[in-house]
C-alpha positions in Angstrom: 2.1 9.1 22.8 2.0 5.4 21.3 5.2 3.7 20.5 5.5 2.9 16.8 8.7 2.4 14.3 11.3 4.7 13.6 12.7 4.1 9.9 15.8 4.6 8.1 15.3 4.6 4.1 18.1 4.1 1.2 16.4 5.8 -1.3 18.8 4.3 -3.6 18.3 0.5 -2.6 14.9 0.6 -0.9 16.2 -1.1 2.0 14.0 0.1 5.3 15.1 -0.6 8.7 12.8 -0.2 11.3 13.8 0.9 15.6 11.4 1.1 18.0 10.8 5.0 18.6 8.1 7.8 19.1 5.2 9.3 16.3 7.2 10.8 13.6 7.7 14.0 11.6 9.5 14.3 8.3 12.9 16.0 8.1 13.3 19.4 5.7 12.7 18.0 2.3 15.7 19.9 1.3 17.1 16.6 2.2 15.2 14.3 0.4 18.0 13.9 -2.3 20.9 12.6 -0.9 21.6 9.0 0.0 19.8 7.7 3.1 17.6 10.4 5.8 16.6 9.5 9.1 12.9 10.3 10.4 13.1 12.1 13.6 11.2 11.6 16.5 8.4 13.8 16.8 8.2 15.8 20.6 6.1 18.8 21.6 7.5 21.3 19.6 7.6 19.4 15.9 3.9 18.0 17.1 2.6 21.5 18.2 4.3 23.0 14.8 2.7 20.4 12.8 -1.2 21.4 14.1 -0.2 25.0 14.1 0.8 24.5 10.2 -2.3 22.8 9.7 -4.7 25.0 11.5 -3.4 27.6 9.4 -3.5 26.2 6.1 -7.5 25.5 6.6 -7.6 28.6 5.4 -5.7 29.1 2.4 -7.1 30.1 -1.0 -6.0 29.4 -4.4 -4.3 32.9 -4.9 -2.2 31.8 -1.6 -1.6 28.1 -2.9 0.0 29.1 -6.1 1.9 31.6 -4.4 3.4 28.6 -1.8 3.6 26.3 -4.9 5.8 29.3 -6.5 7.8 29.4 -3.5 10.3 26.7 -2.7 10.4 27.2 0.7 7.1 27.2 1.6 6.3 24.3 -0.9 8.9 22.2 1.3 6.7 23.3 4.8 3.3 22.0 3.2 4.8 18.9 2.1 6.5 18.6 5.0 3.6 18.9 7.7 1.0 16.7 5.3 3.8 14.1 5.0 4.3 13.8 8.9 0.1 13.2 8.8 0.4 10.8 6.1 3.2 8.7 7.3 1.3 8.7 11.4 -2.5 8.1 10.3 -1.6 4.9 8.1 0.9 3.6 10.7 -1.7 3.6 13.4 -4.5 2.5 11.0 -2.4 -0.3 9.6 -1.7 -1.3 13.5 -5.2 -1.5 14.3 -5.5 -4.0 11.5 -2.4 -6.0 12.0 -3.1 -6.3 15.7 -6.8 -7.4 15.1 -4.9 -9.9 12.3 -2.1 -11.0 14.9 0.3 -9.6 12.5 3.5 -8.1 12.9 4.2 -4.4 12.0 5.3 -4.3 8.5 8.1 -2.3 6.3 6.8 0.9 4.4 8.5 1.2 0.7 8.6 5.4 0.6 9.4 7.2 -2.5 9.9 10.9 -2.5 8.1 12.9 -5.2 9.1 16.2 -5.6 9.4 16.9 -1.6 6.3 14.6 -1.1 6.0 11.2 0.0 4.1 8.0 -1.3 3.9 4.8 0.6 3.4 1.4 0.2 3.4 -1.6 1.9 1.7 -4.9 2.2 0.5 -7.6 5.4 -1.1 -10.9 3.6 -3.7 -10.2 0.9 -3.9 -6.7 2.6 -2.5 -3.9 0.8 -2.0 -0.1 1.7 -1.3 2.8 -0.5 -0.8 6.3 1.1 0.1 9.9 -0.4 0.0 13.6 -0.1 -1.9 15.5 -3.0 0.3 17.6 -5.3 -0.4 21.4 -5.0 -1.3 21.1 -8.8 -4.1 18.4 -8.1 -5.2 20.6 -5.0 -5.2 23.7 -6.9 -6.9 22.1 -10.2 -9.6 20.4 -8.0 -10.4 23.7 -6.1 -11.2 25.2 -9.0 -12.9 22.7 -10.7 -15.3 22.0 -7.7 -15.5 25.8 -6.6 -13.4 25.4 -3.6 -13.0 28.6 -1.9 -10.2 27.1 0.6 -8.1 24.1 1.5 -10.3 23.2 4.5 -13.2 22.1 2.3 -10.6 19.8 0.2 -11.1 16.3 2.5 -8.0 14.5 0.6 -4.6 16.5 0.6 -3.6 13.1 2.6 -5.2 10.4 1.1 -4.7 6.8 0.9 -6.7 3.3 0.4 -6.6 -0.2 1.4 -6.4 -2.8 -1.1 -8.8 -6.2 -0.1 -9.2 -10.1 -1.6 -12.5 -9.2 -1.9 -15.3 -7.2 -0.8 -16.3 -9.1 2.1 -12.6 -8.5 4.0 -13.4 -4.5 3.0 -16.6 -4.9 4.9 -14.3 -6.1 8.2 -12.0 -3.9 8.1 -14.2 -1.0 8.2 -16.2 -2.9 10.9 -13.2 -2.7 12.9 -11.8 0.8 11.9 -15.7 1.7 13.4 -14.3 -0.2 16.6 -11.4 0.7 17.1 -9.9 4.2 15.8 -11.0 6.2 18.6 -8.3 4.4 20.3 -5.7 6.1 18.3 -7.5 9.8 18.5 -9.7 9.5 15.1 -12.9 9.7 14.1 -14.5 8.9 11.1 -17.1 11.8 10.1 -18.1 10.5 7.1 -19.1 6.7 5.2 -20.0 6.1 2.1 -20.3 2.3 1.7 -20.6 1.6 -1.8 -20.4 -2.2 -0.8 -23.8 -2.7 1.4 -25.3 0.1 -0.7 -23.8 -0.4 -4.4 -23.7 2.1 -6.8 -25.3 1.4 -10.4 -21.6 1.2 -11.8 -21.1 -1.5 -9.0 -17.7 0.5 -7.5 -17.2 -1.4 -4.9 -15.3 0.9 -2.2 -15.6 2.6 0.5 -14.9 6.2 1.2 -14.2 7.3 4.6 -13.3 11.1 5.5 -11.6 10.5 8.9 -10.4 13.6 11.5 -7.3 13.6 13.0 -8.0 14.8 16.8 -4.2 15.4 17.6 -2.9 17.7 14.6 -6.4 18.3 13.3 -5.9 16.9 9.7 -9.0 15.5 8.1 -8.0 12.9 5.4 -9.4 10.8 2.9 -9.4 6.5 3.3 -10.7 4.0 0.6 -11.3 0.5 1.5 -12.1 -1.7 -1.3 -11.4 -5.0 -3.5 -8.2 -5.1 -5.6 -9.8 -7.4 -8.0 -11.9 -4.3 -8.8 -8.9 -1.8 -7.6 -6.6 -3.6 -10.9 -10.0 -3.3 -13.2 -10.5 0.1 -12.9 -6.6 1.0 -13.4 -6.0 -1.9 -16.2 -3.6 0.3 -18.5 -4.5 0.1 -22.2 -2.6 1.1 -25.1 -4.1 3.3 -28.0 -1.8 2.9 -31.2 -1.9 6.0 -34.0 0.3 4.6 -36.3 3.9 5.8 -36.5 5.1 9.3 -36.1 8.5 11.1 -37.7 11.0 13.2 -35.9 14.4 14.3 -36.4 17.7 13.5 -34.3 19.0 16.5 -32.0 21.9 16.9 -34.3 18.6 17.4 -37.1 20.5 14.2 -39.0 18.4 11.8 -39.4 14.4 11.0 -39.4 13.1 9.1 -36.5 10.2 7.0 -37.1 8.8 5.4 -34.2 4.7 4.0 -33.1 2.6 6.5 -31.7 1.1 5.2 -28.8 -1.0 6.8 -26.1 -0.8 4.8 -22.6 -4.3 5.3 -20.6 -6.0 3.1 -18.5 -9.6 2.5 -18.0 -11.0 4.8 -15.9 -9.6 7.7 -17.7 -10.5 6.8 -21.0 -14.3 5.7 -19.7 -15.1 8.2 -16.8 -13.1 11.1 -18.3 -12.8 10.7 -22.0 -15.3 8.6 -23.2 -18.1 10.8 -20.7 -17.1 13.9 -22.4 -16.7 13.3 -26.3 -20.0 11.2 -26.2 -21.1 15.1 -25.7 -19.4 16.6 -28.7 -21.4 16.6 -31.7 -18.3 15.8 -33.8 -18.7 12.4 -32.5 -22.3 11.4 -32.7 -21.5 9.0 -35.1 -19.6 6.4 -32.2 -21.7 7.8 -29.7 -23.3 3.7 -29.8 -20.1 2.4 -29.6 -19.3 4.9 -25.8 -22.0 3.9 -24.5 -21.5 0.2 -25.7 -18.0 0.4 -24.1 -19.7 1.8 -20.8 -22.5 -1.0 -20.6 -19.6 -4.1 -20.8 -17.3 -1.8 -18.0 -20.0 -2.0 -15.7 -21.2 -5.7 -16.3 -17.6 -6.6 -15.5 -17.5 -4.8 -12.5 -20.5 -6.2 -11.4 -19.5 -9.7 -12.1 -16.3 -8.9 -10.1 -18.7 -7.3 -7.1 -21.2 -10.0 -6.7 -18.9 -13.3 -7.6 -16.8 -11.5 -4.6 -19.7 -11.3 -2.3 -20.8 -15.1 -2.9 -17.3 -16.3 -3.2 -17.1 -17.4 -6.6 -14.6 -15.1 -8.2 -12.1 -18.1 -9.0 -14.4 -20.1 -10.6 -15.4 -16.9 -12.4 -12.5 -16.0 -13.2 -11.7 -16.9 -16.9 -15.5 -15.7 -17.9 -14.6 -12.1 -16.2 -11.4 -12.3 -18.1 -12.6 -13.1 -21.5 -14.6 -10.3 -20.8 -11.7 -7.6 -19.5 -10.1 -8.3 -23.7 -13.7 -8.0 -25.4 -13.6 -4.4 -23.9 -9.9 -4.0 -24.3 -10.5 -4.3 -28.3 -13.8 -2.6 -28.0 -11.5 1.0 -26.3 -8.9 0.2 -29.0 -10.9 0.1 -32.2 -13.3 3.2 -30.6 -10.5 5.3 -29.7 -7.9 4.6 -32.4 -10.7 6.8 -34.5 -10.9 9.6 -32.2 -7.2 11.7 -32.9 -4.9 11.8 -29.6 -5.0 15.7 -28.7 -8.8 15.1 -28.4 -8.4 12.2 -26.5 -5.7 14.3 -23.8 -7.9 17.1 -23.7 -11.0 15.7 -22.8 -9.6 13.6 -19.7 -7.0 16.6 -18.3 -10.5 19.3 -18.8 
């Protein structure tokens, strides 16, 4: 078994220590809450619990998962195994990277979300973001996709690494190809939007990448934070003011009414479906004029990244990031809020 870091975490502070130790597995998330938790080493019996677990919840359906996700108990196991998978395959995918960068191990920041974990951390310009999928999003994508059981769902552990650019995303799945068998992985699936863009000029990778030793398949993005930041740029849709009273019923609140999206939500999930409802044919120009400048940003981002021009791009890309911020604002600001929620949680 390969030596990695065993860590202890203040929740409270942050602070992470790290000891040399063995593969991990999570303690009982029972324990989550109080003020500091130690990760124990992992040895036969956790491991052989952890691919028993998982070889059983292959084949879950949703009438099971929403029994578990009723039942604390067993809502702390699933979180508990996928956590253990989430917390081994980035550590040995980060060390395959660091030790082709001559980089030291680093700290992982971990916050604990309702008995799962999401991790962070950060080598250079190279960034990592892990997590495990809530039951919720499991259940809601199985049934949006026509999933008949977990096994066919390739992201309950999912994470993604943040790039400079393009061209460092190319390397690093160049030598995750290399090298991963060496920690027993193999990637079964690539879909290199980078070499092969998409019309929308994405700009990612998506690797679906097994597990050999607890049998987990999970779910890896590689891509360009320049393009990462775009895509999640937050953006503010103001509705004017709205009135409530004080608990005691006392006085009248009046506060702004503002809805706080970002911009893949409001283009790929909102904009995509109300430019289908009659009751908006009238800005149906302006969605589709919203869509046109998102993707002529992102492919200015994409291609100044592939020739190395982004900096000197810069200011042009960003003049262009607040035309389409005012162009979401005045489109949306039209369109009442409840419509706007509905179409991008449907």
């Amino acid at each position: 078994m390969n030596k990695i870091q065993n860590i202890r975490i203040n929740i409270n502070s942050g602070v992470v220590n790290q000891v040399p130790s063995k593969r991990v597995d999570f303690p009982n998330s029972n324990n989550l809450s109080s003020d500091a938790f130690y990760i124990k080493d992992i040895d036969k019996e956790t491991e052989d619990r952890v691919r028993k677990n998982v070889e059983n919840y292959k084949n879950l359906t949703l009438t099971e998962l929403k029994k578990i996700l009723k039942n604390k108990d067993s809502k702390v196991e699933f979180y508990r195994t996928f956590n253990a998978a989430v917390y081994n395959n980035f550590h040995d995918i980060s060390r395959i990277i660091f030790e082709s960068n001559s980089t030291s191990i680093p700290n992982f920041a971990i916050q604990n979300l309702d008995g799962k974990i999401n991790t962070k951390f950060q080598i250079d310009d190279i960034e990592f973001v892990a997590n495990v999928k809530s039951i919720n999003r499991i259940i809601e994508k199985m049934e949006r996709k026509g999933k008949e059981t977990l096994e066919e769902v390739n992201d309950v552990v999912r994470g993604r690494i943040n790039c400079k650019d393009v061209n460092q995303a190319q390397k690093i799945l160049e030598i995750l190809k290399e090298k991963l068998g060496s920690q027993n992985k193999e990637i079964i699936e690539v879909d290199d939007m980078i070499n092969n863009p998409r019309p929308d000029y994405m700009g990612r990778i998506h690797l679906t990448i097994k597990d050999k030793e607890t049998g987990v398949n999970f779910e890896l993005q590689i891509g360009s934070k320049n393009i990462t930041d775009f895509i999640e740029r937050p953006i503010n849709i103001n509705y004017g003011t709205r009135e409530s009273f004080s608990n005691d019923g006392r006085s009248l609140l009046i506060e702004e009414d503002v809805f706080k999206s970002n911009y893949h939500d409001l283009i790929y999930k909102a904009a995509k479906k109300l430019e289908k409802d009659s009751k908006y044919e009238k800005i149906k120009p302006e969605f589709q004029k919203i869509y046109e400048k998102y993707v002529d940003i992102q492919r200015k981002i994409f291609e100044s990244e592939k020739e190395g021009t982004f900096q000197k791009n810069k200011n042009d890309i960003d003049k262009s990031i607040r035309e389409l911020d005012n162009l979401l604002i005045n489109t949306f600001s039209k369109i009442p809020k409840e419509d706007v929620i509905k179409a991008i949680e449907s």
